[in-house]
Phi, psi and omega in degrees: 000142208207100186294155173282170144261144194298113164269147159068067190305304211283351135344296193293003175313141189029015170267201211240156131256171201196109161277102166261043172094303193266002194197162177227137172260182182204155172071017136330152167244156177319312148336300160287325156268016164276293170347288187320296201296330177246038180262119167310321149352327174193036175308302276214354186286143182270143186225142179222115163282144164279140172243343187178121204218137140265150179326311185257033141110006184274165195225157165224102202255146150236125182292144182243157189253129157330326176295330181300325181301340188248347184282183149252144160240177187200179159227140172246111190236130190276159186224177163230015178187142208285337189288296192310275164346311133329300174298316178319326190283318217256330181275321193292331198265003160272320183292308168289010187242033195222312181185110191286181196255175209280017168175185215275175189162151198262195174201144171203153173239121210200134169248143170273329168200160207297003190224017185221129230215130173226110153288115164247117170284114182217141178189182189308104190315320162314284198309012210287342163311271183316324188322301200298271190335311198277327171270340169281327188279005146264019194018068184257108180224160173240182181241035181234203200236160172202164203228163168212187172094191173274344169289314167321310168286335174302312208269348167293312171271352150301329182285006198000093181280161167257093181280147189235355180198179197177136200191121167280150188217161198232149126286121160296328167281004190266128132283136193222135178284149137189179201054214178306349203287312172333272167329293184337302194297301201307329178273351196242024181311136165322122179281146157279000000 
């Protein structure tokens, strides 16, 4: 693979590069190459996160295994009683209306047994990074035990929770191509 070069590198911290074989894009959002990834068109495309740009244009990439674009990952913070739990809902769901989080994502307030309480944070497993980052630099803590990942979320969605309150949530600042608009970027994607 083989990158143009880059003016102003370090803008791309933490956006995908997207290798389709004859060509490579740079500055996908996650979003987007999950899109990509489920177009037959281009399953076979190789994807690398920027971790880190320098001034004279060098990257330091992690390869992603395609599939992580389709999980979920999540965070759960458990309650023993609905009020608490509730205040857990109501602060994660202020704290994203203050300031979203850094990709799209659900929120649900939901018992699992009648002595058991889940605030669940759940969103594109690519993210589990940032997710984590946005909620400690907001000091979002419960005062219950709480769990994460994507196994947390299987075995959270195995439970057939009694979801009791549920709330979508956006980055706001984010534009995201998708459908043709998509495709469209993706062929005129920067050429080596």
């Amino acid at each position: 693979m083989k990158l143009p070069e880059l003016q102003d590198s370090q803008r791309y911290t933490g956006l995908y590069i997207v290798d389709f074989k004859d060509h490579c894009g740079v500055g996908f959002r996650a979003e987007e190459v999950a899109e990509l990834l489920e177009s037959e068109q281009f399953q076979d495309i190789h994807v690398y996160k920027i971790h880190n740009a320098y001034p004279d244009g060098r990257l330091e990439l992690r390869g992603i295994d395609n599939k992580l674009f389709q999980m979920e990952a999540g965070l759960l913070f458990y309650a023993q009683d609905e009020p608490t739990a509730r205040r857990d809902y109501h602060k994660l769901a202020e704290t994203a209306e203050q300031d979203g989080p850094p990709c799209r994502a659900v929120i649900h307030l939901a018992r699992l047994r009648p002595d058991l309480y889940v605030t669940a944070l759940i969103y594109p497993a690519e993210q589990d990074d940032s997710v984590s980052r946005w909620l400690l630099d907001r000091a979002y803590f419960t005062d219950g035990p709480a769990e994460g990942g994507t196994g947390a979320v299987e075995r959270y969605n195995q439970s057939n929770p009694q979801i009791l309150d549920k709330k979508q949530l956006f980055n706001r600042d984010t534009v995201v191509l998708t459908g043709q608009n998509l495709v469209a970027a993706a062929g005129r994607a920067v050429i080596r």
